[in-house]
PDB file of N, CA, C, O and CB in Angstrom:
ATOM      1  N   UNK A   1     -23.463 -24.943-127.574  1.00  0.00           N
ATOM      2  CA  UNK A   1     -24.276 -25.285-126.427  1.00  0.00           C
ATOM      3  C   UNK A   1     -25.740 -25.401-126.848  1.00  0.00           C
ATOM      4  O   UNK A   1     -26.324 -24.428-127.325  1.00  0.00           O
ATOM      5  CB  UNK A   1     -24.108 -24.238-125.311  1.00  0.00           C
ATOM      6  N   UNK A   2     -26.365 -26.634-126.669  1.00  0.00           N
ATOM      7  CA  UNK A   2     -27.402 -26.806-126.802  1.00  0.00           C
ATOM      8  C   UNK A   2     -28.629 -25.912-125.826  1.00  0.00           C
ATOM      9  O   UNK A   2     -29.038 -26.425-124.785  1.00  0.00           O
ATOM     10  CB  UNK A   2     -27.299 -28.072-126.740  1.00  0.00           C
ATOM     11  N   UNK A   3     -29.131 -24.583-126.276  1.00  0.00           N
ATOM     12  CA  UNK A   3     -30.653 -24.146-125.775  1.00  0.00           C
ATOM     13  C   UNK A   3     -31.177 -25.273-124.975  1.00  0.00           C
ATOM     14  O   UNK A   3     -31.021 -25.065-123.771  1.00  0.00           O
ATOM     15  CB  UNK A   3     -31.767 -23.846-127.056  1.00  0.00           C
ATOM     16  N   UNK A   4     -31.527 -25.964-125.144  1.00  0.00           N
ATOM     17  CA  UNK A   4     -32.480 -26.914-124.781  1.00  0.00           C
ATOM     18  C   UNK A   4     -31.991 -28.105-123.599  1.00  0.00           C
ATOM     19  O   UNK A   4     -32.733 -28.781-122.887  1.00  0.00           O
ATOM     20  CB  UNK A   4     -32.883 -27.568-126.147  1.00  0.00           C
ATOM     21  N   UNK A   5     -30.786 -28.110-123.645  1.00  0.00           N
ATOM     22  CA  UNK A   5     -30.416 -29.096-122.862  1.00  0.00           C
ATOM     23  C   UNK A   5     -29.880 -28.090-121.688  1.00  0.00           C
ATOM     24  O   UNK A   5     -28.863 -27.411-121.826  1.00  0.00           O
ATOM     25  CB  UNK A   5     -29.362 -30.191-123.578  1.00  0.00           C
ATOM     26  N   UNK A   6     -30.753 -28.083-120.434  1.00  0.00           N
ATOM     27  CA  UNK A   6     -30.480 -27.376-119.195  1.00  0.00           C
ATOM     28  C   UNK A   6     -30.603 -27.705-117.653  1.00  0.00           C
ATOM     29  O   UNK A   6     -31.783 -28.038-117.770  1.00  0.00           O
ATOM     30  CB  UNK A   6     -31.133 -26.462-119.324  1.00  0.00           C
ATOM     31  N   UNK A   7     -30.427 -27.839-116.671  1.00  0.00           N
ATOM     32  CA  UNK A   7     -30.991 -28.380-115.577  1.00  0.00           C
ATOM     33  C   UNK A   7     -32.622 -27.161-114.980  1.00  0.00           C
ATOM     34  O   UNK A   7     -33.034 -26.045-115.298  1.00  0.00           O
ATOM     35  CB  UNK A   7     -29.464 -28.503-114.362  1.00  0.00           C
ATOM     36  N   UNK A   8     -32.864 -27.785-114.426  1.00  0.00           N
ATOM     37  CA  UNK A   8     -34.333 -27.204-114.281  1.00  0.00           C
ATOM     38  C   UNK A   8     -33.938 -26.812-112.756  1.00  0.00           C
ATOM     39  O   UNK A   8     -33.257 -27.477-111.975  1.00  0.00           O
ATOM     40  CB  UNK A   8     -35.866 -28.425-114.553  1.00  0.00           C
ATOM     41  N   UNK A   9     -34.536 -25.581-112.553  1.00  0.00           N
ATOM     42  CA  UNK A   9     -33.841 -24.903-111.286  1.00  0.00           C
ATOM     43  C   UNK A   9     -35.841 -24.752-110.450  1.00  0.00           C
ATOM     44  O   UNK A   9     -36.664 -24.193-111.175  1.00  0.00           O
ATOM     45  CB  UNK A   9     -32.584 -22.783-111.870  1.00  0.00           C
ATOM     46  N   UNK A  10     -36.067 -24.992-109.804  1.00  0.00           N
ATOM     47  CA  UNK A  10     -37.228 -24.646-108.875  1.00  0.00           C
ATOM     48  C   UNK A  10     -37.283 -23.642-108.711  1.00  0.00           C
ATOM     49  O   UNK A  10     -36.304 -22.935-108.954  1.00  0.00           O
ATOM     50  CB  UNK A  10     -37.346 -25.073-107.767  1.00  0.00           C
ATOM     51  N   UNK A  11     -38.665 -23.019-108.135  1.00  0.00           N
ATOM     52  CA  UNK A  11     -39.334 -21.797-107.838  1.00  0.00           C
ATOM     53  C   UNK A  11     -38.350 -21.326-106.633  1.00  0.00           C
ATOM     54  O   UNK A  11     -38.025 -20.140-106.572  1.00  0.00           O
ATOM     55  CB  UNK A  11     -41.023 -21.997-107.437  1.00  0.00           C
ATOM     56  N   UNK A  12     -37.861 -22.299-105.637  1.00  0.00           N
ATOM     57  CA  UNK A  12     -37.673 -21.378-104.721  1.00  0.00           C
ATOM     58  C   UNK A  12     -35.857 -20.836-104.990  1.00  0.00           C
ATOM     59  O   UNK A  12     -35.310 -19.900-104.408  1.00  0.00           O
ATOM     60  CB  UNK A  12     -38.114 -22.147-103.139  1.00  0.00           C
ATOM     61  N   UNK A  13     -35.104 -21.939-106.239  1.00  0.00           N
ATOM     62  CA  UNK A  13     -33.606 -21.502-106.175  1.00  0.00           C
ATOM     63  C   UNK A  13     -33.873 -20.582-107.444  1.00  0.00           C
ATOM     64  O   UNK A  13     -32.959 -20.799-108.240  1.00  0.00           O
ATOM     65  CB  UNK A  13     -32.252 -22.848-106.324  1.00  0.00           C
ATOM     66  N   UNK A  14     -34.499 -19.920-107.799  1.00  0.00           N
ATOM     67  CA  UNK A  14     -34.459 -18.514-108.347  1.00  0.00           C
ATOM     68  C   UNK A  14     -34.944 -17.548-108.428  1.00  0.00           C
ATOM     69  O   UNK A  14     -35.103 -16.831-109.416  1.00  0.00           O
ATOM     70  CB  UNK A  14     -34.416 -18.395-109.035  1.00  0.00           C
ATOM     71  N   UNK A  15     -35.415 -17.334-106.774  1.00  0.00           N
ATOM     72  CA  UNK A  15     -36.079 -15.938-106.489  1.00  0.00           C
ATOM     73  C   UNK A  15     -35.128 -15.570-105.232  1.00  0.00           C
ATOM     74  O   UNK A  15     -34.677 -16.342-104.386  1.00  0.00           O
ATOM     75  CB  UNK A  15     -37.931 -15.989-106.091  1.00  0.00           C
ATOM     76  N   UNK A  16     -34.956 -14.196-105.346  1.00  0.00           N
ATOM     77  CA  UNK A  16     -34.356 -13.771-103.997  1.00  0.00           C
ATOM     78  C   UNK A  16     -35.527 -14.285-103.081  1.00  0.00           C
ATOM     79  O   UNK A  16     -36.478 -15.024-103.335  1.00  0.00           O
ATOM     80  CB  UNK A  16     -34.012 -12.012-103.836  1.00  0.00           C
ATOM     81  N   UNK A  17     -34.974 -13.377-101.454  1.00  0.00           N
ATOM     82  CA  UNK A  17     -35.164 -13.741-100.558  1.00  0.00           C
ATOM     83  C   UNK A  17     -36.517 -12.995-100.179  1.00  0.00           C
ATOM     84  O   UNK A  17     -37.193 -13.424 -99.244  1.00  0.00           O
ATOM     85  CB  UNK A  17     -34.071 -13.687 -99.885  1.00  0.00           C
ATOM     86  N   UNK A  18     -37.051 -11.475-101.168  1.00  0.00           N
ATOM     87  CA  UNK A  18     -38.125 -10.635-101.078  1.00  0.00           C
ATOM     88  C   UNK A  18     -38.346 -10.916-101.859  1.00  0.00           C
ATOM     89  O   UNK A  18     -38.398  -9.857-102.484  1.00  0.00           O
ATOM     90  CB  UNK A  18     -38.247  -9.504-100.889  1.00  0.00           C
ATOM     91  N   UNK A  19     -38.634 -11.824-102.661  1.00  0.00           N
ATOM     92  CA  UNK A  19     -39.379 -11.758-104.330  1.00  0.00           C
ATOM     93  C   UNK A  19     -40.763 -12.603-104.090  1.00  0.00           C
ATOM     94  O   UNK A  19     -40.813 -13.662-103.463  1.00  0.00           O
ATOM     95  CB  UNK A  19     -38.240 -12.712-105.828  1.00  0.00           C
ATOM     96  N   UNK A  20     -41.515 -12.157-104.505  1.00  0.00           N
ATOM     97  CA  UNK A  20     -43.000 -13.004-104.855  1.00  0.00           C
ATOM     98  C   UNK A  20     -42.777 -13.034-106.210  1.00  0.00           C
ATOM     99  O   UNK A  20     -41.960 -12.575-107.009  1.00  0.00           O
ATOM    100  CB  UNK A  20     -44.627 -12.252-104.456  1.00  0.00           C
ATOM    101  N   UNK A  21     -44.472 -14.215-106.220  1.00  0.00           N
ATOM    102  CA  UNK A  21     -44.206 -14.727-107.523  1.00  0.00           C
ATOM    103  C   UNK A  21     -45.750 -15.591-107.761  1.00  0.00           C
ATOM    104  O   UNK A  21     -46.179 -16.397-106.936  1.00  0.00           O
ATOM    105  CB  UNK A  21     -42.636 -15.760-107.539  1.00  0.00           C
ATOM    106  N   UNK A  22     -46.628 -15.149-109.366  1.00  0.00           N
ATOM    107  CA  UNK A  22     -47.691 -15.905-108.998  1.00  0.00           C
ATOM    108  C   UNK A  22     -47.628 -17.062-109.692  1.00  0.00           C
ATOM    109  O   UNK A  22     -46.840 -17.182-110.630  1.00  0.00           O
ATOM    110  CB  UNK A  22     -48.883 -15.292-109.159  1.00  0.00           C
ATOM    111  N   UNK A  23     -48.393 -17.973-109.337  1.00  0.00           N
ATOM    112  CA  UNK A  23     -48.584 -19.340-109.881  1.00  0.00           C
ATOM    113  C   UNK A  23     -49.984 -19.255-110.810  1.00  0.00           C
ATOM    114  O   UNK A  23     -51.059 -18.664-110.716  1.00  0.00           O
ATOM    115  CB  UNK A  23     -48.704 -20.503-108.563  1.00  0.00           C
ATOM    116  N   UNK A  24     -49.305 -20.260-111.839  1.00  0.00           N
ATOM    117  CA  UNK A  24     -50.825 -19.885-112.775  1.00  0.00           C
ATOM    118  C   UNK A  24     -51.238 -21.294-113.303  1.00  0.00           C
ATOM    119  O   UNK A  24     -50.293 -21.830-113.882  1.00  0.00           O
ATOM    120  CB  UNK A  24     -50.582 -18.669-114.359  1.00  0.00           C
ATOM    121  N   UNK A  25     -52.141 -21.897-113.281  1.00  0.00           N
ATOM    122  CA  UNK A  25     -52.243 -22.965-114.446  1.00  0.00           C
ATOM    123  C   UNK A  25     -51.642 -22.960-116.197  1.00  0.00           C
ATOM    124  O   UNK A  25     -51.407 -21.849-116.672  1.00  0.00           O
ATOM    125  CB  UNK A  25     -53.719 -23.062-114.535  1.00  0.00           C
ATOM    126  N   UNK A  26     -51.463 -23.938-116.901  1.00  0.00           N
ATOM    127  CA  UNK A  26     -51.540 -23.704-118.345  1.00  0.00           C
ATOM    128  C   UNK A  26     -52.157 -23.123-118.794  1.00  0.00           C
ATOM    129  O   UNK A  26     -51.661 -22.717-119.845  1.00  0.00           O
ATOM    130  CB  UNK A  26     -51.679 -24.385-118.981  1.00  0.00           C
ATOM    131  N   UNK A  27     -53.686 -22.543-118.514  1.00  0.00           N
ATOM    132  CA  UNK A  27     -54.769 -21.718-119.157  1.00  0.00           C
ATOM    133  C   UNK A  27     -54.700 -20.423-118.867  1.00  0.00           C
ATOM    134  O   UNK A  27     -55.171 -19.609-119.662  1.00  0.00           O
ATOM    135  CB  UNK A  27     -56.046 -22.106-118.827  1.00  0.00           C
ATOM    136  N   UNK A  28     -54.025 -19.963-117.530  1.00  0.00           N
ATOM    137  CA  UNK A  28     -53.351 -18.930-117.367  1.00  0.00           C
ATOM    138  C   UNK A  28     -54.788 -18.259-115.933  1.00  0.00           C
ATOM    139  O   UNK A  28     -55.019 -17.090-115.627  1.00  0.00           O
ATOM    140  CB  UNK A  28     -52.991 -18.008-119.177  1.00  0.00           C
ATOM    141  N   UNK A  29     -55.500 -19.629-115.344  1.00  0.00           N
ATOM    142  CA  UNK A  29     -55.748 -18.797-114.376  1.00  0.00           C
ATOM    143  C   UNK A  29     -54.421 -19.253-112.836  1.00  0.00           C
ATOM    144  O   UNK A  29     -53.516 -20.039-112.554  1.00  0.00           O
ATOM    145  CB  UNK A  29     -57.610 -19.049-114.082  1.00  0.00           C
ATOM    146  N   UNK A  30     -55.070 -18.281-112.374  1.00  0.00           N
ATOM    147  CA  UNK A  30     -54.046 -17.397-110.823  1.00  0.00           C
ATOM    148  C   UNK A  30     -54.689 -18.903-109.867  1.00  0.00           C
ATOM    149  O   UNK A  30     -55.869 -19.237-109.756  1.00  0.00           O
ATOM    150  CB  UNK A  30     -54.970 -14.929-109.891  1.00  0.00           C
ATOM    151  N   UNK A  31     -53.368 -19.646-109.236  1.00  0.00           N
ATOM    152  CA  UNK A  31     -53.844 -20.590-108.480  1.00  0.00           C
ATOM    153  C   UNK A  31     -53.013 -19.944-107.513  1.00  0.00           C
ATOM    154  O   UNK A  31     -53.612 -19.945-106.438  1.00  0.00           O
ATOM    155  CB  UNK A  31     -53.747 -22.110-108.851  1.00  0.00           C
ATOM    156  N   UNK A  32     -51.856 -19.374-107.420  1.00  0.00           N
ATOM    157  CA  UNK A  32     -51.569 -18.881-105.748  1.00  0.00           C
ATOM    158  C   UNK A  32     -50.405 -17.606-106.244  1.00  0.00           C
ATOM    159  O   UNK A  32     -49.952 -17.335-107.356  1.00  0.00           O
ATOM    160  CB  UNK A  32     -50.650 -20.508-104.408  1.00  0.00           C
ATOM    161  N   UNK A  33     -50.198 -17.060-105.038  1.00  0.00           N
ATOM    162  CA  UNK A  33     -49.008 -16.154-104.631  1.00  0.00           C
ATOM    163  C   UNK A  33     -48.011 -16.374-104.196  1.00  0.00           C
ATOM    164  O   UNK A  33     -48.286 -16.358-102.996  1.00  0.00           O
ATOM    165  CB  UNK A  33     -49.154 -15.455-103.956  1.00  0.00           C
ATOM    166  N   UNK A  34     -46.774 -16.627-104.275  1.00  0.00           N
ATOM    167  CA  UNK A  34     -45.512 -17.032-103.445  1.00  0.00           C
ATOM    168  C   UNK A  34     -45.241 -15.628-102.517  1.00  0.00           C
ATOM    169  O   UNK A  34     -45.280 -14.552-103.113  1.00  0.00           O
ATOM    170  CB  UNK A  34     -44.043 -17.469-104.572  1.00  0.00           C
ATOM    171  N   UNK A  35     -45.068 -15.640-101.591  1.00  0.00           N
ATOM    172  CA  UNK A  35     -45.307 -14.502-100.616  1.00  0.00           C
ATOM    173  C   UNK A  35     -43.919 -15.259 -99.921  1.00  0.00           C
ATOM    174  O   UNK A  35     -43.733 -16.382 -99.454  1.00  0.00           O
ATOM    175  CB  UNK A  35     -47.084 -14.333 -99.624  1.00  0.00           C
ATOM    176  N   UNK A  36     -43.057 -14.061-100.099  1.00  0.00           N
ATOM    177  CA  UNK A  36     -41.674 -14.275 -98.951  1.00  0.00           C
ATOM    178  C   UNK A  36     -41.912 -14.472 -97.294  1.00  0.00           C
ATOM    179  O   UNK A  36     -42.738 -14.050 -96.485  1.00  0.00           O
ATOM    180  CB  UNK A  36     -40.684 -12.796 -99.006  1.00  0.00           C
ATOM    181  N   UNK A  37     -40.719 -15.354 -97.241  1.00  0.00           N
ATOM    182  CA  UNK A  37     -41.462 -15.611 -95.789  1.00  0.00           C
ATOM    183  C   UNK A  37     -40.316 -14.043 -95.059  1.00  0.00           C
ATOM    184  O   UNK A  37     -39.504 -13.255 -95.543  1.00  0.00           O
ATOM    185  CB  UNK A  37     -41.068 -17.890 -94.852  1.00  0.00           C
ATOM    186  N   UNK A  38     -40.909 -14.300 -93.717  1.00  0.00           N
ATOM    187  CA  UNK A  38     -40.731 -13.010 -93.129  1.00  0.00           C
ATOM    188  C   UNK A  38     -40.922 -11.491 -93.980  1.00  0.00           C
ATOM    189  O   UNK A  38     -40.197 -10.526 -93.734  1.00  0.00           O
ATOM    190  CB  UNK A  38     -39.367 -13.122 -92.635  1.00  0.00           C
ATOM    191  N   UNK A  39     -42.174 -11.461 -95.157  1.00  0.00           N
ATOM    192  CA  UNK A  39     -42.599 -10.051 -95.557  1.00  0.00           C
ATOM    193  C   UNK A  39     -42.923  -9.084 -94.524  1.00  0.00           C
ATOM    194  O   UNK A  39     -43.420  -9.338 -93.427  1.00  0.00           O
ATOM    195  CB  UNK A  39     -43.739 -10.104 -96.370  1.00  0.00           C
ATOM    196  N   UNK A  40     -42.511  -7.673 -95.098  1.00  0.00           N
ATOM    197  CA  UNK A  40     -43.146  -6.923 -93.946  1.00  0.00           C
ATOM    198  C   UNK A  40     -44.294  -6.532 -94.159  1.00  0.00           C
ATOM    199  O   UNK A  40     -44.674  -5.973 -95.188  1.00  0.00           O
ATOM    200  CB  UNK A  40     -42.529  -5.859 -93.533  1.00  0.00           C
ATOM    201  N   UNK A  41     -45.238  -6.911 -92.772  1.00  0.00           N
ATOM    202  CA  UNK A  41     -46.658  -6.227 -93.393  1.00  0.00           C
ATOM    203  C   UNK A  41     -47.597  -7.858 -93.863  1.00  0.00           C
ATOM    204  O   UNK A  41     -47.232  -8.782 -94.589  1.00  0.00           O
ATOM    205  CB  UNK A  41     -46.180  -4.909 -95.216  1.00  0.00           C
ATOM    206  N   UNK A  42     -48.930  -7.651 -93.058  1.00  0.00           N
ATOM    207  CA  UNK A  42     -49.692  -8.491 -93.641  1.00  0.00           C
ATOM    208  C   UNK A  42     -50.288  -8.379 -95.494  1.00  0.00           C
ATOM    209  O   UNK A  42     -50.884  -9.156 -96.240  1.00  0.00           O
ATOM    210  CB  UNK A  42     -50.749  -8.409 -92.629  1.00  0.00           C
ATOM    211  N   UNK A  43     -49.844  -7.265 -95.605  1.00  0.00           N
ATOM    212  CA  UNK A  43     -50.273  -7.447 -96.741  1.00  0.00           C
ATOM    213  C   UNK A  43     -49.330  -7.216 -98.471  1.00  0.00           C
ATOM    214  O   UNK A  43     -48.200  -6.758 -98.643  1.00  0.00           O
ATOM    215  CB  UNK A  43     -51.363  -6.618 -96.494  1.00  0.00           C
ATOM    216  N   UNK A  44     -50.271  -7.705 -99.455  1.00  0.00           N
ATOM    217  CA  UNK A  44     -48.890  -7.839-100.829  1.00  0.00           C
ATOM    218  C   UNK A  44     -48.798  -6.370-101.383  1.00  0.00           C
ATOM    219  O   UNK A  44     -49.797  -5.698-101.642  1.00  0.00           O
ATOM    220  CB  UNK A  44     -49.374  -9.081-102.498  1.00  0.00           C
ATOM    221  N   UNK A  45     -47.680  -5.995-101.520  1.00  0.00           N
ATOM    222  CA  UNK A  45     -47.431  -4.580-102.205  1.00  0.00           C
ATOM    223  C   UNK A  45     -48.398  -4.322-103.372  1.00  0.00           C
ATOM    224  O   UNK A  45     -48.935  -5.219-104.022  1.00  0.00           O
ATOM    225  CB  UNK A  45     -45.908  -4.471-102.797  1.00  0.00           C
ATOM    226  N   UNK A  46     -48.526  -3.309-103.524  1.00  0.00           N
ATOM    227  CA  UNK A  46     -49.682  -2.774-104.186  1.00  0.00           C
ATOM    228  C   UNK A  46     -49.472  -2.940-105.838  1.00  0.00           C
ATOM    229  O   UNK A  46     -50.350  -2.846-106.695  1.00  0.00           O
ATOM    230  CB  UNK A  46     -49.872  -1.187-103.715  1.00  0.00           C
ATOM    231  N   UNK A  47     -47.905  -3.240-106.048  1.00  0.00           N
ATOM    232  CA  UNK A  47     -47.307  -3.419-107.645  1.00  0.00           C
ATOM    233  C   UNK A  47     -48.375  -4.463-107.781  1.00  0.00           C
ATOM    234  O   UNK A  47     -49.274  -4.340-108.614  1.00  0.00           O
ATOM    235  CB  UNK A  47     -45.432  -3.997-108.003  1.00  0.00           C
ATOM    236  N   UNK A  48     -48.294  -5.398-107.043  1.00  0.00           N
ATOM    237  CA  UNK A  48     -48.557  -6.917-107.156  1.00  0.00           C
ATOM    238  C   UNK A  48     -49.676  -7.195-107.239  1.00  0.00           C
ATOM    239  O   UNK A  48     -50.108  -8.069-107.990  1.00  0.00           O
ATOM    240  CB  UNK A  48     -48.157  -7.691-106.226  1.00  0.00           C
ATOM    241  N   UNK A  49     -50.582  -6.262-106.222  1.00  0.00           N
ATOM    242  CA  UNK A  49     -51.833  -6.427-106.189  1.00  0.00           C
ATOM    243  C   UNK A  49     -53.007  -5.640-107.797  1.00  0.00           C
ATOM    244  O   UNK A  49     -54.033  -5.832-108.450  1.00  0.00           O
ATOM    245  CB  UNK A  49     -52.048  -5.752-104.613  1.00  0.00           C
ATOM    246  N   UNK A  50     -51.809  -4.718-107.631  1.00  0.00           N
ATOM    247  CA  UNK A  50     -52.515  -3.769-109.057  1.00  0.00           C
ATOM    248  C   UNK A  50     -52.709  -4.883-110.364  1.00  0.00           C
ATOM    249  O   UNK A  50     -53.816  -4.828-110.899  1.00  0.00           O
ATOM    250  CB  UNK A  50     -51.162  -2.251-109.726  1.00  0.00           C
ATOM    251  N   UNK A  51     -51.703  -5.919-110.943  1.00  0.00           N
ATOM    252  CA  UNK A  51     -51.816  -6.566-111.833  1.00  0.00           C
ATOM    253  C   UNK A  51     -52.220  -8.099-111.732  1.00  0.00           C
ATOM    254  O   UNK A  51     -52.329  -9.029-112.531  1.00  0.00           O
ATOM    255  CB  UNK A  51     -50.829  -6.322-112.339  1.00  0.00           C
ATOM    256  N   UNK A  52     -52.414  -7.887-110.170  1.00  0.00           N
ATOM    257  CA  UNK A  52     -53.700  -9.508-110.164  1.00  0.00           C
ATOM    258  C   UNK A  52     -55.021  -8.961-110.353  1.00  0.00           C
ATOM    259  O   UNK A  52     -55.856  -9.679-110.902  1.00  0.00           O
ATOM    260  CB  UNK A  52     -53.892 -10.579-108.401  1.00  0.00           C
ATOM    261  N   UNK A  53     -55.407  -7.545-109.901  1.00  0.00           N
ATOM    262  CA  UNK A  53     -56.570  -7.205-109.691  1.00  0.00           C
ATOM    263  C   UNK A  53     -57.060  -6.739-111.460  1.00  0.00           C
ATOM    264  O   UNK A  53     -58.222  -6.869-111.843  1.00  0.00           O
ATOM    265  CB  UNK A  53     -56.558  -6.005-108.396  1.00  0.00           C
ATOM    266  N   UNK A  54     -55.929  -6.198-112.368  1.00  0.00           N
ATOM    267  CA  UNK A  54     -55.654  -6.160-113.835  1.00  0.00           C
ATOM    268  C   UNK A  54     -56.502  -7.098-114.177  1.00  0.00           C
ATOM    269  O   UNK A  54     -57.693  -6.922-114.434  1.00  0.00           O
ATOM    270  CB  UNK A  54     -54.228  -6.411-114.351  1.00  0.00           C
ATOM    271  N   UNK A  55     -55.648  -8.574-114.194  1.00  0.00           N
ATOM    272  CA  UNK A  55     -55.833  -9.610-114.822  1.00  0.00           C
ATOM    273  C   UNK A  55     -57.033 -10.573-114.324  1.00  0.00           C
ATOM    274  O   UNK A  55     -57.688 -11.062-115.244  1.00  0.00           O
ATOM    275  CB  UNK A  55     -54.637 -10.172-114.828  1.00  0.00           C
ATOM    276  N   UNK A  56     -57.312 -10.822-113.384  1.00  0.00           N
ATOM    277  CA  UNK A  56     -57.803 -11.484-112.651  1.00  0.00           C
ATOM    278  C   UNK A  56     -59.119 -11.351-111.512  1.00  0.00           C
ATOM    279  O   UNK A  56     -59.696 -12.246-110.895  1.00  0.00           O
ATOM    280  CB  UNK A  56     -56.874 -11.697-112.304  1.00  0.00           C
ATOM    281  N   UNK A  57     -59.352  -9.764-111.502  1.00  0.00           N
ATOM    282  CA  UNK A  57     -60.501  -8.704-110.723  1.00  0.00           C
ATOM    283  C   UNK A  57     -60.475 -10.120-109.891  1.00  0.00           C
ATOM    284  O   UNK A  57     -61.252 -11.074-109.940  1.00  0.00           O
ATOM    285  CB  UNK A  57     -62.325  -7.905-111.663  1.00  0.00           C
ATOM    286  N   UNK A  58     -58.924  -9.836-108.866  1.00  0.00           N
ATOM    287  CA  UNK A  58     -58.996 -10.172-107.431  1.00  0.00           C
ATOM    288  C   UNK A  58     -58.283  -9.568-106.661  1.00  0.00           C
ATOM    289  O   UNK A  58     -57.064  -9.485-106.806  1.00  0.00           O
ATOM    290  CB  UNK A  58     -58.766 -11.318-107.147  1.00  0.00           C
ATOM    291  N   UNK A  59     -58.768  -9.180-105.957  1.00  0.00           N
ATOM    292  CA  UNK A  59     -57.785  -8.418-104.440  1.00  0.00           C
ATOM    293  C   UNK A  59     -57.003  -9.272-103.664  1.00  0.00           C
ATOM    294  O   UNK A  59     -57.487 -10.041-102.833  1.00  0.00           O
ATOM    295  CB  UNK A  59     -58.750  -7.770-103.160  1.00  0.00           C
ATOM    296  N   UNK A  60     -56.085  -9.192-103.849  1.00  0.00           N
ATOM    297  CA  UNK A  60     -54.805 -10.376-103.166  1.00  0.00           C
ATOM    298  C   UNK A  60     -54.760 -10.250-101.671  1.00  0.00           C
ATOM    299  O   UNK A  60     -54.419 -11.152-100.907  1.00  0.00           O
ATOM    300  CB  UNK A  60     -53.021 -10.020-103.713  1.00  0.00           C
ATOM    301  N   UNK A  61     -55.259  -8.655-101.220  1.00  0.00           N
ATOM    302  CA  UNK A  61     -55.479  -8.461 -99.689  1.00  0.00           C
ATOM    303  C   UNK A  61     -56.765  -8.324 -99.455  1.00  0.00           C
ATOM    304  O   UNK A  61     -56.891  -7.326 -98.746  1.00  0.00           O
ATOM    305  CB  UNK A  61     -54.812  -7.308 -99.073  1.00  0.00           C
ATOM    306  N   UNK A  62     -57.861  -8.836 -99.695  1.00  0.00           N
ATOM    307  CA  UNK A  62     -59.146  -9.844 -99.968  1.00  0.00           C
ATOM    308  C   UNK A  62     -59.354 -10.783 -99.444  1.00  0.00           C
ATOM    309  O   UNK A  62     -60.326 -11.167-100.094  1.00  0.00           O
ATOM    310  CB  UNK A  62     -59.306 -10.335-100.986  1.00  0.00           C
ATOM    311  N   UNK A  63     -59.186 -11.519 -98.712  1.00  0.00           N
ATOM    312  CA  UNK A  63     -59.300 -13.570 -98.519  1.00  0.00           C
ATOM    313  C   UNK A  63     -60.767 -13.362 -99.406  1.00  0.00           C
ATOM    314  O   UNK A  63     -60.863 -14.045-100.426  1.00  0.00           O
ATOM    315  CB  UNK A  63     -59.608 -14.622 -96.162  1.00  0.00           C
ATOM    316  N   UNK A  64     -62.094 -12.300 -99.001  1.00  0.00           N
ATOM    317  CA  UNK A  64     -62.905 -13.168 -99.708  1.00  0.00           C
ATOM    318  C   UNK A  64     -63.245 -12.861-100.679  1.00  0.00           C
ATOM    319  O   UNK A  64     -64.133 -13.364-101.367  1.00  0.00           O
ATOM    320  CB  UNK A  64     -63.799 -13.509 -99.267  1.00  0.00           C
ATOM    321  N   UNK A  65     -62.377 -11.697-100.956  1.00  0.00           N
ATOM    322  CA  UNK A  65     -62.768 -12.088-102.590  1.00  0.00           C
ATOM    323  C   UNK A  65     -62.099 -13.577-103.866  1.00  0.00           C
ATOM    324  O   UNK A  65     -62.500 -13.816-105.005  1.00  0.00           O
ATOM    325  CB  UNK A  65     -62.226 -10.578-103.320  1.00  0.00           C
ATOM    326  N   UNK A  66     -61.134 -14.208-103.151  1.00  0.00           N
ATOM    327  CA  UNK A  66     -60.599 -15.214-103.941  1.00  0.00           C
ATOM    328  C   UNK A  66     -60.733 -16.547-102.981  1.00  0.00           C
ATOM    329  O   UNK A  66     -60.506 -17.526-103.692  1.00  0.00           O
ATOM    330  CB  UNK A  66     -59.046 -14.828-104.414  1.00  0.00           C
ATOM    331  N   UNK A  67     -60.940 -16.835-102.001  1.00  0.00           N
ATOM    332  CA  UNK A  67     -61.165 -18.681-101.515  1.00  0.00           C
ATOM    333  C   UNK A  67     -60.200 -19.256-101.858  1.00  0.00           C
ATOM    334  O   UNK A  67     -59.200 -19.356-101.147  1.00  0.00           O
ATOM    335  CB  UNK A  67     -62.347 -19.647-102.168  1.00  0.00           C
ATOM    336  N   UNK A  68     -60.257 -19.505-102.444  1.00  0.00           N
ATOM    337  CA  UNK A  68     -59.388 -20.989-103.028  1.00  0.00           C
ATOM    338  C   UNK A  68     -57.894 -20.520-103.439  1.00  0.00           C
ATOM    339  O   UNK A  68     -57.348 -21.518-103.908  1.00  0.00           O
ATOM    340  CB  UNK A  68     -60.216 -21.784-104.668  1.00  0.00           C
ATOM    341  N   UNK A  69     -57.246 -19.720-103.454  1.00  0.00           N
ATOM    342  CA  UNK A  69     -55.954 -19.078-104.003  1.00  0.00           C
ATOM    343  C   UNK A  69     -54.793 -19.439-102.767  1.00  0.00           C
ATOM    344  O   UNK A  69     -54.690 -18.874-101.678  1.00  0.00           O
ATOM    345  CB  UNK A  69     -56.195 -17.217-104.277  1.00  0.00           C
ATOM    346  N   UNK A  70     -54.051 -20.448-103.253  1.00  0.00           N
ATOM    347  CA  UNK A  70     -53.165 -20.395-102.206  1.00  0.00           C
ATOM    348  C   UNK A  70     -51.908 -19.551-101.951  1.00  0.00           C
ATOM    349  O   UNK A  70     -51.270 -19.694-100.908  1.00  0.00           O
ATOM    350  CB  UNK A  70     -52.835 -21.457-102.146  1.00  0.00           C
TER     351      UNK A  70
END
């Protein structure tokens, strides 16, 4: 079996139904959050938020600290 020869599955047919997920450019900055629909709670669990705020010194439950982050 060829590695390489595979069908390409989308963001949304391989995440459960609670899973987030961030989006990044090639350069590796943070362009958005995939946020499950019906989450509980306006805001992103703190796992999530701990290693955007890591990588990226942004608060995901912030709007202003990031603008533009979809």
């Amino acid at each position: 079996m060829d590695s390489n020869n595979h069908d390409f599955l989308g963001l949304e047919d391989t995440l459960e139904e609670d899973d987030y997920a961030l989006i990044m450019s090639k350069d590796g900055t943070l362009k958005g959050i995939w946020i499950p629909s019906g989450s509980e709670g306006d805001e992103v669990p703190n796992a999530i938020t701990d290693v955007i705020k890591h990588f990226w010194d942004v608060d995901a439950n912030d709007e202003t600290s990031y603008g533009t982050i979809h």
